[in-house]
C-alpha positions as CSV (number, residue, x, y, z in Angstrom):
1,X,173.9,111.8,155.5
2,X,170.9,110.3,153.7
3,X,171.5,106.8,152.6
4,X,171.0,105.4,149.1
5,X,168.2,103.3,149.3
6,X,166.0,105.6,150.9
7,X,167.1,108.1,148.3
8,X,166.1,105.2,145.6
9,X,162.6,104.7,147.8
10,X,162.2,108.9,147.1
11,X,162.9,108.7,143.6
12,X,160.7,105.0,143.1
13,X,157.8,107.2,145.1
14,X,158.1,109.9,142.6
15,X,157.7,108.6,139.7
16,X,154.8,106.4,141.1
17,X,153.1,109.5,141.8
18,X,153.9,111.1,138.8
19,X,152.7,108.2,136.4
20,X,149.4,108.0,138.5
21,X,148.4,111.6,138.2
22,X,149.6,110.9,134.3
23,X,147.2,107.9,134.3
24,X,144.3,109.7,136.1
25,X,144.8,113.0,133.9
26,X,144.7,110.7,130.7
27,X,141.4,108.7,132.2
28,X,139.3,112.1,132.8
29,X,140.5,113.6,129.4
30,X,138.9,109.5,127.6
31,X,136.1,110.3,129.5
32,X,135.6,113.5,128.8
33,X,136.1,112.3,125.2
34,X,133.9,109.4,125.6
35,X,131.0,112.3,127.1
36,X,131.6,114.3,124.2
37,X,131.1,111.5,121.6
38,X,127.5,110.6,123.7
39,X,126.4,114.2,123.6
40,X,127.4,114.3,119.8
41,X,129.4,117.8,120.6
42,X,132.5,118.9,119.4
43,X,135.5,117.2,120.9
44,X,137.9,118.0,118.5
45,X,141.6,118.9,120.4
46,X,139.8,117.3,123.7
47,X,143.0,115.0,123.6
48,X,146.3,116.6,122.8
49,X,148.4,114.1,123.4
50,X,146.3,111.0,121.7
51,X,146.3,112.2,118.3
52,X,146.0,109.1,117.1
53,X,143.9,108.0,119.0
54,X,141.4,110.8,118.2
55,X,141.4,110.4,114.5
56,X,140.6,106.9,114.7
57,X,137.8,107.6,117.0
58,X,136.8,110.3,114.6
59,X,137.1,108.0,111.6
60,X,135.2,105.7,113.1
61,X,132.6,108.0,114.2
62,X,132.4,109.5,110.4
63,X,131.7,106.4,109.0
64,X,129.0,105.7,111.7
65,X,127.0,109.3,111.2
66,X,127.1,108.1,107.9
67,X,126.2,104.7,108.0
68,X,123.1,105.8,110.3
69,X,122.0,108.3,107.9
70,X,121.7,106.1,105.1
71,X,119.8,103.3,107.4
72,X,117.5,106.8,108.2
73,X,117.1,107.6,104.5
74,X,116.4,103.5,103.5
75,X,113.7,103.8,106.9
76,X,112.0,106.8,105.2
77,X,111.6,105.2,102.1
78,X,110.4,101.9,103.0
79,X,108.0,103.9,105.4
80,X,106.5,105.9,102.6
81,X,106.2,102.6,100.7
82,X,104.2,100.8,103.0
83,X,102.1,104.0,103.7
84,X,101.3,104.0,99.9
85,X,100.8,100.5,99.3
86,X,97.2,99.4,99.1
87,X,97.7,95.7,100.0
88,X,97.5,95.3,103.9
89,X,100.7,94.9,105.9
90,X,100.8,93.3,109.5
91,X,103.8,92.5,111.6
92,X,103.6,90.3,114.6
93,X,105.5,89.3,117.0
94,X,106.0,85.5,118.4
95,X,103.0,86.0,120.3
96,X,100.4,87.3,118.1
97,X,100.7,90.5,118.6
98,X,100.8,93.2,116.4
99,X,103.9,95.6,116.0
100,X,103.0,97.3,112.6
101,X,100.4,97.8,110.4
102,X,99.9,100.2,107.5
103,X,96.6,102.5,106.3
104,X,95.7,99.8,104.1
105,X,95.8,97.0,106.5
106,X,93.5,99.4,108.9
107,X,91.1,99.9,106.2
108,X,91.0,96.4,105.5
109,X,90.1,95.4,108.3
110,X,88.2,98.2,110.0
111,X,90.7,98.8,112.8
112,X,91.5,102.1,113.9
113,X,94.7,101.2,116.3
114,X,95.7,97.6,116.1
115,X,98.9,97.7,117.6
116,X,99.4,95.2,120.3
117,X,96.3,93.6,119.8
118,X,96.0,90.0,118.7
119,X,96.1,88.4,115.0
120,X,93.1,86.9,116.1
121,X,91.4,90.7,117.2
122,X,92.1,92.4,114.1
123,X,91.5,89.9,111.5
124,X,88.0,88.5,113.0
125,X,88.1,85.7,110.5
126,X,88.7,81.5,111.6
127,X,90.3,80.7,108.4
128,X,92.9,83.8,108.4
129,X,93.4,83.0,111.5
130,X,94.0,78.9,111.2
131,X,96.2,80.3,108.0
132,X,98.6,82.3,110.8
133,X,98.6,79.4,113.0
134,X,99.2,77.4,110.7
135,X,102.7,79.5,109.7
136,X,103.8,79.9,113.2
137,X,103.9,76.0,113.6
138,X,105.4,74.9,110.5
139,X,107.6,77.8,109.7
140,X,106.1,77.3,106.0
141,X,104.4,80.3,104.0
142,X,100.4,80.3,104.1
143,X,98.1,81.5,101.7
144,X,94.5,81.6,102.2
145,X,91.5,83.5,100.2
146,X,88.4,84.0,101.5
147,X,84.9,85.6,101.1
148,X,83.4,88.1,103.4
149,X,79.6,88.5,103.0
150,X,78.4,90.9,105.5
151,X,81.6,93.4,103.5
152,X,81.0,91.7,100.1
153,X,84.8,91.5,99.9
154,X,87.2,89.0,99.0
155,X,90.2,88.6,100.7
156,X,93.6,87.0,100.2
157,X,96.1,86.7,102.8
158,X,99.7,85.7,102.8
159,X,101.3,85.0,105.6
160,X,105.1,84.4,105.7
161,X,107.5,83.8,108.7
162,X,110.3,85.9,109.9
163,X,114.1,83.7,109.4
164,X,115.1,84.9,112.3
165,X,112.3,85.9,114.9
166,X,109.4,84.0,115.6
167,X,107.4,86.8,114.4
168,X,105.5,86.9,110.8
169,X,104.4,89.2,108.4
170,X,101.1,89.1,106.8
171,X,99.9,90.6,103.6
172,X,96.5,91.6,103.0
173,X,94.9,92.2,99.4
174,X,91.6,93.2,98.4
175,X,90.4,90.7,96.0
176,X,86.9,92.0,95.6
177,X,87.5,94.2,91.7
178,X,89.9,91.3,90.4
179,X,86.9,88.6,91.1
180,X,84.0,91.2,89.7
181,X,86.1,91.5,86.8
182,X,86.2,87.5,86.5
183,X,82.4,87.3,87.1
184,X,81.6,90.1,84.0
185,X,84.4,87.9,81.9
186,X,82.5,84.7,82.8
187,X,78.9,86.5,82.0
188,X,80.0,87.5,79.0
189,X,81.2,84.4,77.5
190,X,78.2,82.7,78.8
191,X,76.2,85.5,77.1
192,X,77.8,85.5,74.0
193,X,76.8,81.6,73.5
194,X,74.2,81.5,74.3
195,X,73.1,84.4,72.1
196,X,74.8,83.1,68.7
197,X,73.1,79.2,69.7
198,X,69.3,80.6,68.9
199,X,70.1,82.2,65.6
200,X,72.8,78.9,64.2
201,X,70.3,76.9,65.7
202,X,67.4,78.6,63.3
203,X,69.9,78.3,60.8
204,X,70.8,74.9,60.9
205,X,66.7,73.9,61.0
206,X,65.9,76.3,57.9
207,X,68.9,75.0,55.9
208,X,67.9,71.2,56.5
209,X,64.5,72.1,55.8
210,X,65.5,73.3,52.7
211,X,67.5,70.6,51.7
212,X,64.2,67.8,52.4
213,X,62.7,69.3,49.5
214,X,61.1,72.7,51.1
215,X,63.2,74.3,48.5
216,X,61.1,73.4,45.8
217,X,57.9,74.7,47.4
218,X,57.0,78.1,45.8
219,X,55.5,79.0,49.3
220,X,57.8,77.8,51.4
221,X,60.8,78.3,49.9
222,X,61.0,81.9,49.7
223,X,59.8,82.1,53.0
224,X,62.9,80.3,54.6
225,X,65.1,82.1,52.3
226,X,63.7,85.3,54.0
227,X,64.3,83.6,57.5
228,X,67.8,82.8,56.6
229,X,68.6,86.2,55.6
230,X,67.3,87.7,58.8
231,X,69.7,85.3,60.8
232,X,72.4,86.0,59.4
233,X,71.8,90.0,59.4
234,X,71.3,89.6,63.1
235,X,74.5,87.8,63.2
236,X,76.4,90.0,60.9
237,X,74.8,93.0,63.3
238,X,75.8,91.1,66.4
239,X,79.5,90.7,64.7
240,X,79.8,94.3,64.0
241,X,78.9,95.7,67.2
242,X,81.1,93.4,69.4
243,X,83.8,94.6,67.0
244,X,82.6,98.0,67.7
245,X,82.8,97.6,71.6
246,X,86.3,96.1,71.4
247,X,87.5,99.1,69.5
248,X,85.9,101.7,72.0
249,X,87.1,100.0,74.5
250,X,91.1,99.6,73.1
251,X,91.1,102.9,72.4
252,X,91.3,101.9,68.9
253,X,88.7,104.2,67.7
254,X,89.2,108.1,67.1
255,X,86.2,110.4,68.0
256,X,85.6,112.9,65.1
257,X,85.7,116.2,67.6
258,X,83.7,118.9,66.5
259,X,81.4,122.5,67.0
260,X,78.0,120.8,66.8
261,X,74.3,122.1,68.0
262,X,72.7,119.7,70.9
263,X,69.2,121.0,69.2
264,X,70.3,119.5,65.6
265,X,71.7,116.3,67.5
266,X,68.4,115.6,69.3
267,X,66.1,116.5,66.5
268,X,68.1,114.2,64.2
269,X,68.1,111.2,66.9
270,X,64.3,111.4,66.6
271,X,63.8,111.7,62.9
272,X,66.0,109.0,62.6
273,X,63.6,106.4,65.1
274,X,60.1,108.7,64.3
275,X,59.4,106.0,61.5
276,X,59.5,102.8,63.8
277,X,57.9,104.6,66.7
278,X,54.8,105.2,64.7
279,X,55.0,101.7,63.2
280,X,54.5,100.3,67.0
281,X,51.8,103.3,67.6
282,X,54.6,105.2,70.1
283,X,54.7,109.2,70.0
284,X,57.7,110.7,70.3
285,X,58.4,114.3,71.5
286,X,61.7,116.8,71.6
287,X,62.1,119.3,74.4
288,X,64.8,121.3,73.7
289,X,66.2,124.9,74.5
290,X,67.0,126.8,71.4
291,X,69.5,128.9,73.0
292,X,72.0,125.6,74.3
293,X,75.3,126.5,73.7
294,X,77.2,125.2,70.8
295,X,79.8,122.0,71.9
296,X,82.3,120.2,71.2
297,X,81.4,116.2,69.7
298,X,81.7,113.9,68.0
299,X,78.3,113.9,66.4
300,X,77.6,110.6,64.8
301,X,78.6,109.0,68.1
302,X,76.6,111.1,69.8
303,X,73.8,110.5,67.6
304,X,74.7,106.3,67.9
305,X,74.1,106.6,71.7
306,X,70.5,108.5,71.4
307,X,69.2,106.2,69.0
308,X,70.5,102.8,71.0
309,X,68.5,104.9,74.0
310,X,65.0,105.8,71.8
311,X,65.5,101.5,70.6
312,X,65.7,100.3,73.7
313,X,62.5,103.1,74.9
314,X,60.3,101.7,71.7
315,X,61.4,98.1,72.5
316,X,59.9,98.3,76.1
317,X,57.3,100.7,76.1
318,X,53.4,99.0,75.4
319,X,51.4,100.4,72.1
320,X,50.2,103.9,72.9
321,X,53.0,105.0,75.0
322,X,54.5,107.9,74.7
323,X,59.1,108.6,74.6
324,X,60.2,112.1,75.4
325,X,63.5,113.6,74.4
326,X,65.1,116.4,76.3
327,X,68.0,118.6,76.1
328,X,68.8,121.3,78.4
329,X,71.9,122.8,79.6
330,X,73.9,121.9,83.2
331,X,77.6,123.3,84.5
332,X,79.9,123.3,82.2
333,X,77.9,120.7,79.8
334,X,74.7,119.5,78.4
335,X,72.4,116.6,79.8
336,X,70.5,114.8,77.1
337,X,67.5,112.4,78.6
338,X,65.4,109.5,76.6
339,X,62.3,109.0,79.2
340,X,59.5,106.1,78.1
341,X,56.2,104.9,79.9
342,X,57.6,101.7,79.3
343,X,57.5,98.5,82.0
344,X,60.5,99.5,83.8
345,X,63.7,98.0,85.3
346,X,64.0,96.4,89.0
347,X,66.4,98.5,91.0
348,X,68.4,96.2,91.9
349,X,69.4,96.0,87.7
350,X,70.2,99.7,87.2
351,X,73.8,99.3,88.3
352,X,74.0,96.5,86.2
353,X,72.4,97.5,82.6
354,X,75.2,98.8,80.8
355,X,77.0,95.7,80.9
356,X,77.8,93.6,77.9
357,X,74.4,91.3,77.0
358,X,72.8,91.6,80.9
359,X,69.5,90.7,80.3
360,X,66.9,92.0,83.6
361,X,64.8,89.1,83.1
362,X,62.6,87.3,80.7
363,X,59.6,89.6,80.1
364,X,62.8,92.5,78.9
365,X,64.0,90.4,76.0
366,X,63.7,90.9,72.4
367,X,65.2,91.7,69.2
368,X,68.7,92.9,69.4
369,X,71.9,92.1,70.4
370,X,72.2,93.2,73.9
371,X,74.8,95.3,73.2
372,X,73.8,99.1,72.5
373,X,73.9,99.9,75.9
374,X,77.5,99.1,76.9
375,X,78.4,100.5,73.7
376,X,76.5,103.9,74.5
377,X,78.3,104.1,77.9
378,X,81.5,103.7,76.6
379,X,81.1,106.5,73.7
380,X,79.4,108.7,76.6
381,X,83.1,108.0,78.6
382,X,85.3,109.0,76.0
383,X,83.7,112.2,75.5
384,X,84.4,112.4,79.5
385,X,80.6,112.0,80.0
386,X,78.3,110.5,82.6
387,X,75.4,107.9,81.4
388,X,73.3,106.6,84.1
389,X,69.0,105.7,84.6
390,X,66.5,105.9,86.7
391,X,63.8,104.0,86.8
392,X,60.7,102.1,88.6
393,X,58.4,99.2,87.5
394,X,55.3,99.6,86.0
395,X,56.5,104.0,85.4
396,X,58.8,103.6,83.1
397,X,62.4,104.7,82.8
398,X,64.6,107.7,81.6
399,X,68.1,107.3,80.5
400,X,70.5,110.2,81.1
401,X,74.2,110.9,79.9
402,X,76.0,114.3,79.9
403,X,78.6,115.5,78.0
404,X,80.7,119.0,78.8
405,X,81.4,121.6,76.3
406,X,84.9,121.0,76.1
407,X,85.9,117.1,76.1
């Protein structure tokens, strides 16, 4: 007969054995789980018997696809923002080397692929360089501007440490338009003086002359009267036209659109000037097709914008010189041209003659206000036109500006 305690050692052994192949069948079914979760499969029912188990896992998961999706979609979007943006972006790391960099940053600095290189390889500059040193050793924010001759750009870089990596981020912008803009502001205020000094100035000396006695000389007097009111119509003119440019250029001023003939427009343009042509012995001829097609214009504008061109032609070209007008049709448009035998313009002034009161040099100035050109260029723009010259010293120059038929 079997004794108890080996019958207790059978049973003890039993159950042993049956909670180990318990606790190995529940480990292969976690890993099996556990596989299924890494392989992103479905794994639903995998574990029977841990219901619970499994819906916190799947909770869990749930919240986690979602969570990863959003961080995907807030990825995307800052991605496509940096793409886009056209200030330079650089991210390095504590070394100096380069994890990111956006199209404009490449651009910027003429780099085709600079990740991994150096700060100091892709910017090629000391002082953006001392400006990143500068960052990494006092954990401060760095701004630096510079100017780049050989590119004829102006640069301003940012650089601002990373709170929690020794890395930094730099941003790069492009300088260049903002500081052009500030040079034609500071011209123009220059200009500006210095063109209503000379006729105050004449003013003030006619007025005092007048006042020591000149004003009872028969001679005299009229004389300075006459002087007087020739400043102030050249003031009153240089008044009007500024007022004129800052309207064009506001937007403040409606263009009067409608059919007109480029023949009439032309032939009008040089009636209007044939008087003081002749008066400084200048011929002028018309070239024009008769069959140009009819467009839309605003025709007093347009008219404005050919006589400010057949002035400035009189004003330049020598006593028995001759000023040609031509009209003749391109794509989708007409090209008017003013062409003189005048003295010319330096080529290194044609990009530069439409601005407000730019004066090519000493031996180009005269009467006027220095303004008809940038007014003609921006009536020629708001009919969506083109205005532009050509020109060489000594062989005279020929202004050009299209306009299409339908503005």
């Amino acid at each position: 007969m079997i004794q108890l305690p080996y019958i207790l050692v059978i049973i003890l052994l039993l159950f042993a054995l049956f909670f180990a192949w318990r606790y190995y069948d529940l480990r292969k079914r976690i890993n099996q789980y556990a596989q299924a979760i890494r392989n992103q499969s479905d794994f639903s029912g995998k574990l029977k018997d841990l219901e619970s188990l499994a819906s916190v896992v799947n909770s869990l998961q749930s919240i986690f696809s979602i969570e990863r999706a959003n961080l995907n979609a807030e990825n995307a979007r800052l991605a496509t923002v940096l793409e886009q943006l056209t200030d330079g972006v650089l991210i390095a790391d504590a070394d100096g080397r380069v994890q990111f960099a956006n199209p404009a940053a490449r651009k910027l600095f003429d780099v085709q692929n600079p990740i991994q290189q150096t700060i100091a390889q892709v910017i090629r500059n000391f002082q953006l360089i001392e400006a990143w040193r500068r960052c990494q050793q006092t954990r401060l924010i760095q701004i630096e501007t510079v100017e780049l001759p050989t590119r004829k750009q102006f640069l301003q870089l940012t650089v601002i440490p990373d709170k929690y990596e020794s890395g930094s981020l730099l941003l790069a912008q492009d300088l260049t338009r903002v500081r052009r803009l500030e040079t034609v502001r500071r011209d123009f205020i220059s200009n500006v003086s210095h063109e209503l000094r000379t006729p105050l100035a004449s003013l003030k000396a006619l007025t005092e002359t007048l006042q020591n006695g000149a004003l009872e000389d028969t001679e005299a007097g009229p004389r300075f009267l006459d002087r007087i009111h020739t400043e102030v119509d050249a003031l009153t003119q240089m008044t009007q036209e500024l007022l004129d440019l800052s309207r064009i250029e506001s937007g403040q001023v409606e263009l009067n659109f409608a059919p007109i003939t480029p023949k009439n427009l032309i032939h009008s343009a040089a009636d209007r000037m044939k008087a003081q042509a002749e008066r400084a012995n200048l011929k002028i001829t018309v070239h024009c097709n008769d069959n140009l097609k009819t467009m839309r214009a605003d025709y007093a504008r347009l008219e404005q914008v050919l006589v400010n061109l057949i002035h400035n032609a009189v004003k330049f070209t020598k006593s028995g010189g001759e000023i040609s007008l031509f009209a003749e049709p391109i794509d989708k448009g007409c090209r008017f041209a003013v062409k003189d035998t005048g003295i010319g313009i330096p080529a290194e002034s044609l990009n530069r003659i439409f601005e407000r009161f730019y004066r090519v040099d000493s031996s180009r100035t005269g009467s006027g206000t220095g303004l008809g050109l940038s007014i003609a260029k921006h009536i020629v723009e708001a009919h969506n036109g083109k205005i532009w010259a050509e020109s060489e010293l000594g062989q005279g120059s020929t202004f050009y500006f299209s306009i299409p038929h339908q503005v």
